[in-house]
N, C-alpha and C positions, 0 to 999 in steps of 0.2 A: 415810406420812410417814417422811422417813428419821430415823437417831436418831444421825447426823454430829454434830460438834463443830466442825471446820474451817470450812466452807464454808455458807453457807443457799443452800439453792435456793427460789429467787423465780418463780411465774409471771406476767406480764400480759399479758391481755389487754382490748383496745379496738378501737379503727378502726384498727387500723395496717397499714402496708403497703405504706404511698408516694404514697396516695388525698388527702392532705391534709398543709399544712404545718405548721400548727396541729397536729393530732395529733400528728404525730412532735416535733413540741418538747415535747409534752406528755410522750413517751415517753424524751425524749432527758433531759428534767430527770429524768423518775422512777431512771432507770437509774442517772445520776452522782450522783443525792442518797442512792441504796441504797451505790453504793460507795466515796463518803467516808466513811460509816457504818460497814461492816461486809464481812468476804469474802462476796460474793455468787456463785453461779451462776444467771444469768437465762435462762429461758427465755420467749419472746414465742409468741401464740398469735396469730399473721398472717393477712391474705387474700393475703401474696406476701412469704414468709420469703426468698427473695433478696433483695430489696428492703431486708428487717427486716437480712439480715446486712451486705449492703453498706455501709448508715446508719448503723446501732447497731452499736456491741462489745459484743454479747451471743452467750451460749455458744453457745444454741440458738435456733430458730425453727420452729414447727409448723405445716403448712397447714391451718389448723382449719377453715375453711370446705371441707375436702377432707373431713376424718375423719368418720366415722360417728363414734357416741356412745362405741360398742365400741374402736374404734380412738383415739380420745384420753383415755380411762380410764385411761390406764397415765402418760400424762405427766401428768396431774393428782393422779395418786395418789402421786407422787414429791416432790412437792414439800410446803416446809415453812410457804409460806402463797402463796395465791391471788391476786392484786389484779385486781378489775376496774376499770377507769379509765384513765386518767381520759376527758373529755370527756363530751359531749351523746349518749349510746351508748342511754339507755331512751325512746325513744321507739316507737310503735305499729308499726310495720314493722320494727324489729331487736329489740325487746329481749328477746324468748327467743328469739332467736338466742345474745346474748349470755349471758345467763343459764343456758344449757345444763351450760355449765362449773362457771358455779358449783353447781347443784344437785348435778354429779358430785364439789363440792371436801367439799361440805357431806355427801355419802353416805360420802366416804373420810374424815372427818373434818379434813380440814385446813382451818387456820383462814384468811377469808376478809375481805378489804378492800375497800370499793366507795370509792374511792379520789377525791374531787376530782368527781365526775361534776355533769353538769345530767342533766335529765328533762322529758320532754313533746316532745309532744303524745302524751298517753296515754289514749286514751276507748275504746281495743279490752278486752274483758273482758276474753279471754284476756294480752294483756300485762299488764293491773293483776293478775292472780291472779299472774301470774310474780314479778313486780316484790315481792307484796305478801308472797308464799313465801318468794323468799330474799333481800331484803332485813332481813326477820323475825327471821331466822336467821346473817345475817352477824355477822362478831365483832367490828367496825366499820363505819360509814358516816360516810362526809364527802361534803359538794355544796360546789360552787361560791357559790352566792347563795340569797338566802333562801327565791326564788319552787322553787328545785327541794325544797324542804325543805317548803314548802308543801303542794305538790303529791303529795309521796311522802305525808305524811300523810292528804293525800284518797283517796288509794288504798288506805288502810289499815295504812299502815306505822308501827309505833306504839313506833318502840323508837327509844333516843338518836340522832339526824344531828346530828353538827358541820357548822357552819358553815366552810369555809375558804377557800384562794382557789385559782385556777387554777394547776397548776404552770408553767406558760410563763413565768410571771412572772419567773422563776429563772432563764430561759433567758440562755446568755451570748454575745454577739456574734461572730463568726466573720469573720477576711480573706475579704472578697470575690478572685475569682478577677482576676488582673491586667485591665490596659483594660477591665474592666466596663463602666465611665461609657462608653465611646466604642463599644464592642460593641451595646452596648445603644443609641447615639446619644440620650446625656444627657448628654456633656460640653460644656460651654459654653451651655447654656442659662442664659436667666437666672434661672429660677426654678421649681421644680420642687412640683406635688404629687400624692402620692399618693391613687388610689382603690382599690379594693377591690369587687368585686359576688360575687353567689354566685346560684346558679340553687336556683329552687322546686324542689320534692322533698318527699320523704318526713318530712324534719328541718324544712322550713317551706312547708308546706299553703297557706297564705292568703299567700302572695307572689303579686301580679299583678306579672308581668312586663313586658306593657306599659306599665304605670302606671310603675312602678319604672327602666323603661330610658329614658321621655320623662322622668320627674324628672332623672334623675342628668346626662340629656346634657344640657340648661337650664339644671343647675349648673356643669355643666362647661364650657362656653362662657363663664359668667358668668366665673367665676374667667379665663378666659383673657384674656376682655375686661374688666375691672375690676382683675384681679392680672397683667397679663401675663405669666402663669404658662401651663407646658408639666404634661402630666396624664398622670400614669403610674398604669396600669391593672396590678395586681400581680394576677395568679392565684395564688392557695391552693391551689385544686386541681387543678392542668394537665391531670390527663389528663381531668376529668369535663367540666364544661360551662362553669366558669369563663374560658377564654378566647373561645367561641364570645359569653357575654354582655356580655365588655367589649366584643367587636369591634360587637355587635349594638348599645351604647350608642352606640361612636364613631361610629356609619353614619347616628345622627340628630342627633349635632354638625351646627353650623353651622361650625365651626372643627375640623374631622374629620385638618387636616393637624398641629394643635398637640398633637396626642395618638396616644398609642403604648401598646402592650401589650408589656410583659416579656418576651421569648423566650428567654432561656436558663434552664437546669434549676439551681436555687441549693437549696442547705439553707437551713432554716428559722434558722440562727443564721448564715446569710449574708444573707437578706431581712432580719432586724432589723438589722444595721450599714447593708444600704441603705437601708432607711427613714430615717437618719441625714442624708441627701440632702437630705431631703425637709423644705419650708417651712412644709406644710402637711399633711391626710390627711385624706380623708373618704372612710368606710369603712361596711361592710355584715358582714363577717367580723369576728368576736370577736378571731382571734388577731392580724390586722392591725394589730386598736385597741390590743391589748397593747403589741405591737412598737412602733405609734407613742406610748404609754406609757413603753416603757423607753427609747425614744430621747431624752422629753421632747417630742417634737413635737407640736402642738398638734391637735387632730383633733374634728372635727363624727362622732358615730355615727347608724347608720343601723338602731335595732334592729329586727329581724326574727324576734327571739326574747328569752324572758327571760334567758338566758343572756348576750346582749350587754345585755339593757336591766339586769339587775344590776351586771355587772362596770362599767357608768359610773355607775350611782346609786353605787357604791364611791366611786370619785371624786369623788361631786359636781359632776356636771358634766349640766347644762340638754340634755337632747336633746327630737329630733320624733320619734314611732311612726310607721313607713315607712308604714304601711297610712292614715295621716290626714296624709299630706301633700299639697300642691302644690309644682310648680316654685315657686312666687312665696315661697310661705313658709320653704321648704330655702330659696330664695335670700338671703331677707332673715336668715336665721337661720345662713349661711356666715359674712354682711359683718359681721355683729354676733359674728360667733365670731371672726373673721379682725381684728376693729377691736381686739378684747380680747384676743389671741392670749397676750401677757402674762401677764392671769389664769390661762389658762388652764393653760400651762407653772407656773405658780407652784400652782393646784393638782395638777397629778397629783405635782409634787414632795413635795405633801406625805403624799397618799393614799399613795402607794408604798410607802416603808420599812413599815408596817405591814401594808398587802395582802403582801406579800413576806413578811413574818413569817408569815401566814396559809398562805401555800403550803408554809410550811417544816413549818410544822407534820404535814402529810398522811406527811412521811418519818417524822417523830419517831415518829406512831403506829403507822407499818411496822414498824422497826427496835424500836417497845415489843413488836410482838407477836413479833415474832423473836427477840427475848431474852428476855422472858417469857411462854411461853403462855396463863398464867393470865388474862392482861388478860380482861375482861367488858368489853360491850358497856354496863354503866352505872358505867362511870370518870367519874368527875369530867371525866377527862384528856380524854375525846371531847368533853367542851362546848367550842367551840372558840372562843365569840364571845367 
C-alpha cells in the first residue's frame, strides 16, 4: 500500500469491459461517487481495458483475465483499497475468478470492499469455500437485497453484510445522440414500449428459453393489439446473445412488423434518457427495470433471479416468477398493470429517494475506509438497513 497523502488509488473490479450495460453504470456511478468525494486514482481490473478506457475516465485499466496471479500482484499491492463490485459477480462459474484478486489484496494487506454485489446460484464447493475465505476476511461487505445476504450466510459467511441498493440507481441521464428517434425508426409512432430479454447461461440455469420466448412474444402482440403500441426490444448486452433472443421473440410474433430491436451502440446513461420514450417496459434485465425506475416509467418484471425479484419487492410492486408463468397469465397481469399504470408511477416515486439513499451509502463506506483505515468490519456504520 502506498503511504501518499494526495491521491488514493482505488482498484475495481467486476464484469466490466463493455460485455453489459448494466455493469458499466454500475461502474460509471462507482467511479464519479469516489471522485465527488475525494482525489482518486482508479484503476479497473477489465476483460477489455480499451473498452474500460474509452467509457470510464479512469487512470488505468488491467487485462486481468490476461494476467497470471504473478503478473497482477504488483497492481494489487499498490493500491490503497480493493472494491470488488459491484453486480451479480459470485455465482458458481466466476466467482474465484473473481475472488483471485481479492485473496492477493488480503495477502498484501490492503483493505478490501465487496461492494453493492448479488450472489448465487452457488451449490459448487469449491466457489462456497472461495466466497466463504474472503468474504470472511474483507473489511466490508454490502449486497444488494436480502436474498444475497441470505445466501452468503448459508455458505458460511458469518461476519456483518449491509444491506444497500444497486449503484445504477445514481446513474444520471445522458443526450442521446441527434435523430436517434428517426435512426432508430421510433419517431412518430404512437406509442412505444420497451422490452428487455437476457439469454440462460451461467448467471441463470433454469431459464427455458422456449418457454420464456413463446411468453414474451403473446405479450408482445397483446400490447400491440390491446395498446396499439410499437415494442422496442433494448439489448443490454449487444455483443452476447441478447440481440439474437429478442430477434428469436419477434419471429413468433403474430405482429413481427410492430416491433424492432435497437441497433445502435448507446451508453448506459444514453439508454436511461431513452427509456424516457417509453409508455410502458416489460423487462427481464435488473438494470433495464432501474432505468424504467429512474424514468418513472411504469414496468411489469420478469424475475429470473433474486437480484431482480429483490430490487421490485424494494418497490413494492406485485410481480409473476418467469419459471410459473403462462402467456394467459403475463397477459392478464400486463392489462391489470397497464389499467393501474398510475399506481404504479406513484409507487416507484416513492421507493426511490430512499433506495437512492441506500446506494449512496456503498460510497460513504468506500471513502470511510479511505480516510480511516481503522474501520472494522463490525461498525455499527455497515448495518445498512
Amino acid at each position: 500500500m502506498s503511504s501518499h497523502t494526495d491521491v488514493f488509488r482505488v482498484g475495481i473490479s467486476g464484469s466490466y469491459g463493455g460485455l453489459n450495460l448494466g455493469d458499466e453504470a454500475i461502474l460509471q456511478v462507482i467511479t464519479t461517487e469516489l471522485r465527488r468525494s475525494l482525489p482518486v486514482e482508479i484503476t479497473v481490473f477489465s476483460r477489455n481495458p480499451a473498452d474500460t478506457l474509452a467509457r470510464h475516465q479512469v487512470e488505468r485499466a488491467v487485462p486481468v483475465r490476461e494476467f497470471s496471479r504473478e503478473e497482477v500482484r504488483p497492481e494489487v499491492e499498490r493500491l490503497d483499497l480493493f472494491i470488488l463490485g459491484g453486480g451479480g459477480i459470485l455465482f458458481d462459474a466466476e466467482a474465484n475468478i473473481y475472488l483471485r484478486e481479492v485473496a492477493l489484496a488480503q495477502e498484501s494487506a490492503v483493505p478490501v470492499m465487496v461492494y453493492a454485489i448479488s450472489a448465487g446460484p452457488l451449490h459448487d464447493p469449491t466457489a462456497q469455500q472461495g466466497v466463504r475465505d474472503c468474504l470472511n476476511r474483507a473489511t466490508v461487505v454490502t449486497v444488494r437485497e436480502r436474498q444475497a445476504r441470505k445466501l452468503l450466510e448459508e455458505v458460511g459467511v458469518h461476519r456483518e453484510i449491509g444491506i444497500t441498493a444497486d449503484p445504477a440507481l445514481l446513474l444520471e441521464p445522458e443526450p442521446l445522440p441527434p435523430d436517434t428517434l428517426k435512426q432508430e425508426g421510433l419517431n412518430g409512432r404512437h406509442r412505444l414500449i420497451g422490452m428487455s430479454v437476457r439469454e440462460p447461461g451461467s448467471a441463470a440455469p433454469d431459464l427455458d428459453k422456449e418457454h420464456y420466448h413463446a411468453v414474451l412474444a403473446n405479450a408482445a402482440d397483446y400490447m400491440v393489439d390491446r395498446l396499439d403500441a410499437d415494442i422496442v426490444f433494448v439489448p443490454m448486452e449487444r455483443r452476447m446473445l441478447d440481440m439474437q433472443h429478442s430477434h428469436a421473440v419477434i419471429a413468433q410474433m403474430a405482429y413481427p412488423q410492430r416491433a424492432t430491436v435497437l441497433k445502435g451502440e448507446y451508453t448506459s446513461g444514453q439508454i436511461l434518457s431513452l427509456v424516457s420514450h417509453f409508455a410502458f417496459v416489460v423487462g427481464m434485465r435488473l438494470h433495464f427495470l432501474i432505468f424504467a425506475a429512474l424514468q418513472q416509467v411504469p414496468f411489469v418484471s420478469l424475475p429470473y433471479a433474486n437480484k431482480v425479484a429483490g430490487f421490485v419487492e424494494d418497490l413494492q410492486m406485485p410481480m409473476p416468477r418467469l419459471q410459473h408463468v403462462h402467456a394467459g397469465q403475463l397477459i392478464a397481469y400486463i392489462d391489470r398493470s397497464w389499467d393501474f399504470r398510475g399506481d404504479l408511477q406513484s409507487r416507484i416515486a416513492q421507493a426511490l429517494p430512499d433506495l437512492q439513499e441506500r446506494a449512496r451509502e456503498n460510497n460513504r463506506l468506500a471513502v470511510q475506509l479511505l480516510t480511516n483505515q481503522q474501520t472494522t468490519p463490525e461498525t455499527e456504520h455497515t448495518k445498512v438497513e
